[in-house]
C-alpha positions in Angstrom: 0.0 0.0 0.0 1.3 3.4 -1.0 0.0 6.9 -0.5 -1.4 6.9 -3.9 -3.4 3.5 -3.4 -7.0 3.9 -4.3 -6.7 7.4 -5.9 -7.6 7.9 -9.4 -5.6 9.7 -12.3 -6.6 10.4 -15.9 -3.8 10.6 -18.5 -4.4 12.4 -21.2 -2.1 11.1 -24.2 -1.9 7.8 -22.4 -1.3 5.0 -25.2 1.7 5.5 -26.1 5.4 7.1 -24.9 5.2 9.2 -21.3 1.9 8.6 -20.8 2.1 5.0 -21.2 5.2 4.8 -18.8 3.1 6.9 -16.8 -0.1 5.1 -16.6 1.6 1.6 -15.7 3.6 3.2 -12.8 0.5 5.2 -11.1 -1.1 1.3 -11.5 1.6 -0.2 -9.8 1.2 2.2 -6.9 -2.5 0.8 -6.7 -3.8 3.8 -8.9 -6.8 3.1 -11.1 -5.7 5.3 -14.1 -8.6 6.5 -17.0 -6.4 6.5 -20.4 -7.6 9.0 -22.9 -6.6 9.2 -26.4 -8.1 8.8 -30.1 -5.9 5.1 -31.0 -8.0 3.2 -29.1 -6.2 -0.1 -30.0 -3.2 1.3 -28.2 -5.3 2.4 -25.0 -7.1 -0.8 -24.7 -3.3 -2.7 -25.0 -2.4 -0.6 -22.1 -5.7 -1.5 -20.4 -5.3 -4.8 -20.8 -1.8 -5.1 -19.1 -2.5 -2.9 -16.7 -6.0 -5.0 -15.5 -3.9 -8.1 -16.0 -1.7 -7.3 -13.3 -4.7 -6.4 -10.6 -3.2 -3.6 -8.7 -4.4 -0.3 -10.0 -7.8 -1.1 -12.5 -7.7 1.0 -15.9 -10.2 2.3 -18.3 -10.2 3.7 -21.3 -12.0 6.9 -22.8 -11.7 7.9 -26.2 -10.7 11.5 -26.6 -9.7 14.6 -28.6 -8.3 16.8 -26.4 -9.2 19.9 -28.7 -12.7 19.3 -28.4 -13.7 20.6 -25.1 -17.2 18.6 -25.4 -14.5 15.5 -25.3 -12.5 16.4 -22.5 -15.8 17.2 -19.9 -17.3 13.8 -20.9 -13.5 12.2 -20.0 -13.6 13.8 -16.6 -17.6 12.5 -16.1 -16.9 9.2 -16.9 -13.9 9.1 -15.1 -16.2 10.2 -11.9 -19.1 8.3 -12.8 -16.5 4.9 -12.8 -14.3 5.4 -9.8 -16.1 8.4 -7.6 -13.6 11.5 -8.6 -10.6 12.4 -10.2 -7.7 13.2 -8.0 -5.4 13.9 -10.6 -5.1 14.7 -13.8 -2.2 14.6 -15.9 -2.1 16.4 -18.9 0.8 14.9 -21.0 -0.8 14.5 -24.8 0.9 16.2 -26.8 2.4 16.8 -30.4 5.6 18.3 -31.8 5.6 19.2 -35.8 7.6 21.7 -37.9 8.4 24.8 -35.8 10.5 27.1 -37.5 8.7 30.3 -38.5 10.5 30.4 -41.3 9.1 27.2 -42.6 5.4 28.6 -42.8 3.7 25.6 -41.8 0.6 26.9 -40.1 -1.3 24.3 -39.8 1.0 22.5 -37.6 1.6 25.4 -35.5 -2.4 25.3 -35.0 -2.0 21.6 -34.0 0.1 22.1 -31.6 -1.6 24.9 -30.2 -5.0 23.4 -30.4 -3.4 20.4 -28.5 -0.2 20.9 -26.6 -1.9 24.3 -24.6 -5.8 24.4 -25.3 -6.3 20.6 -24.8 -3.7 21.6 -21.2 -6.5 23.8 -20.8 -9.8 21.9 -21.6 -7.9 19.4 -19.3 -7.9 22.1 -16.5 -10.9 23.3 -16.5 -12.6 20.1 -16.5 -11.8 18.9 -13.3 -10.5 22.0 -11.4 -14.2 22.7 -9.8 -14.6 19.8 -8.5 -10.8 19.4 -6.6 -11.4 23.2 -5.1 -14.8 22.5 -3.8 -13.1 19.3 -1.9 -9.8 21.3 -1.3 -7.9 17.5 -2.6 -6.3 17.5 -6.1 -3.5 17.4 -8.2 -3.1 18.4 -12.0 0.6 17.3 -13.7 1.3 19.0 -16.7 4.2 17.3 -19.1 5.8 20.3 -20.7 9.1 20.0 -21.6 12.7 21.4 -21.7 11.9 23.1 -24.8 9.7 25.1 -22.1 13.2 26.4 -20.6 14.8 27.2 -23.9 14.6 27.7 -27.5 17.0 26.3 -30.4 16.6 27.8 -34.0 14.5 24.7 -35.0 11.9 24.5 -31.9 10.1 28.2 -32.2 6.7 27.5 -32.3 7.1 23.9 -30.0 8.9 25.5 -27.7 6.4 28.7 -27.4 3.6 25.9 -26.8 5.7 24.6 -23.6 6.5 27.9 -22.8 2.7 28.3 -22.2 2.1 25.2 -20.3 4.9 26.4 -18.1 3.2 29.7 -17.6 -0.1 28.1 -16.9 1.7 26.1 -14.1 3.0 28.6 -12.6 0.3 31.0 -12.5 -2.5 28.6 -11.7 -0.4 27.3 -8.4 -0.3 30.6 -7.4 -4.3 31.2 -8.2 -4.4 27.8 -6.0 -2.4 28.5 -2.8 -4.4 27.5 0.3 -6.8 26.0 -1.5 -5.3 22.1 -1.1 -5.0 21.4 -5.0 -1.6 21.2 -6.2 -0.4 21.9 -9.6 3.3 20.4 -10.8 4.9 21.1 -14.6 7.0 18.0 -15.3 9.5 19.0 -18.2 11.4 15.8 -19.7 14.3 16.2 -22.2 14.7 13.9 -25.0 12.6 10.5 -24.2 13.2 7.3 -26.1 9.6 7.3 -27.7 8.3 7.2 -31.4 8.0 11.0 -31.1 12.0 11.1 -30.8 13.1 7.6 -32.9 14.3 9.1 -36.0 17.0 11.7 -33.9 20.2 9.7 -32.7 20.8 12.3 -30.0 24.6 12.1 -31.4 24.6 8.8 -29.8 23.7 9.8 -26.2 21.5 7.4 -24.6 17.4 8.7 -23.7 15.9 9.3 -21.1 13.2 6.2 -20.8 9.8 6.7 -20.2 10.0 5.1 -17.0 12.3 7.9 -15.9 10.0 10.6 -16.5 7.1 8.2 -14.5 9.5 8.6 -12.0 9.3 12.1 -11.5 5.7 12.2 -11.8 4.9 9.3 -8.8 7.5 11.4 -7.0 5.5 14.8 -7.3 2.8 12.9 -6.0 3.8 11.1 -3.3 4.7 14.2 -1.1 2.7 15.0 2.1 -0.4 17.0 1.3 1.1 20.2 2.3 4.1 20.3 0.1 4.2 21.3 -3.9 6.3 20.0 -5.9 6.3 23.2 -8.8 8.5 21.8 -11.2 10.6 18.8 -11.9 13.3 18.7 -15.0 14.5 15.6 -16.2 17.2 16.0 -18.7 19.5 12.8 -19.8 23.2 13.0 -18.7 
């Protein structure tokens, strides 16, 4: 038994990558974990082996997290299943062509639709509920790019800019209210996002690693925040 045993977390993004590695560890600490996405096949996989190994139960919502209709039925059926959401991780996200330069707007409205609106939608969706009961916790993935820009990450990296700033603000819109709010910024993470860069043959950080840091952000007494953890490899 752990801390977390018997709380419930929705991952938003959770197939696949982070949010997989996420989902399976938040089950192993006796979590039951609501995985949203739009590949179902990959959710249910991660349902599957998660249910299999009876220690946190998972369930699977399909979602777009740029519709906001999608997101407020996630968060209902996610009550409606296991009582109430304690947290919410917000880790779907998308990273396309970012250079200005390139004129590629419709990526750059992807990944604003998803990477800070879906953050948002996310937000909003189960924020009420965690004031009115002074519990909660909301874990937003951002990412180093969030710290610091190269010539090729512009537009990517003002997306995790934002989710930064929304972290920060909204834990200081939250202070004394009992919900906590942690920005989780991993650098480069062995995942089919990242598999055609060799990182000039530096290993990854594993998605495990970044799970890590989230179970640790959570696992803290209730009166202590973790703001922001940054995982970068070696």
């Amino acid at each position: 038994m752990t801390t977390l045993t018997g709380k419930t977390a929705v991952i938003t993004g959770g197939g696949t990558g982070i949010g997989a590695g996420i989902a399976r560890a938040l089950a192993k600490e006796g979590v039951n974990v609501v995985l949203a996405g739009r590949r179902v096949e990959k959710l249910a996989a991660i349902e599957s082996e998660i249910n299999k190994a009876d220690q946190g139960k998972a369930l699977v919502v399909k979602t777009d997290v740029t519709s906001r209709d999608d997101v407020e039925e996630l968060a209902k059926r996610a009550e409606d299943t296991f009582g109430q959401v304690d947290i919410f991780v917000n880790n779907a996200g998308h990273m396309l062509s970012s250079t200005v330069t390139a004129g590629q707007v419709d990526d750059w409205e992807t990944m604003i639709d998803v990477n800070i609106k879906g953050v948002l939608f996310g937000i909003n969706a189960v924020l009420p509920a965690m004031v009115e009961r002074s519990s909660g916790h909301i874990v937003n993935v951002g990412s180093v790019a969030g710290l610091e820009v190269s010539k090729k990450s512009t537009v990517y990296s003002a997306t995790k800019y934002a989710v930064r700033a929304i972290t920060s603000g909204l834990e200081k819109e939250l202070a004394q209210t009992g919900v906590r709010v942690t920005n989780i910024a991993p650098g480069m993470v062995d995942t089919d996002l990242t598999s055609s860069n060799d990182f000039g043959g530096r290993k990854k950080l594993e998605t495990k690693d970044i799970a890590a840091a989230v179970v640790y952000a959570l696992s803290q007494p209730d009166y202590v925040n973790v703001n922001e953890i940054n995982v970068r490899p070696v």
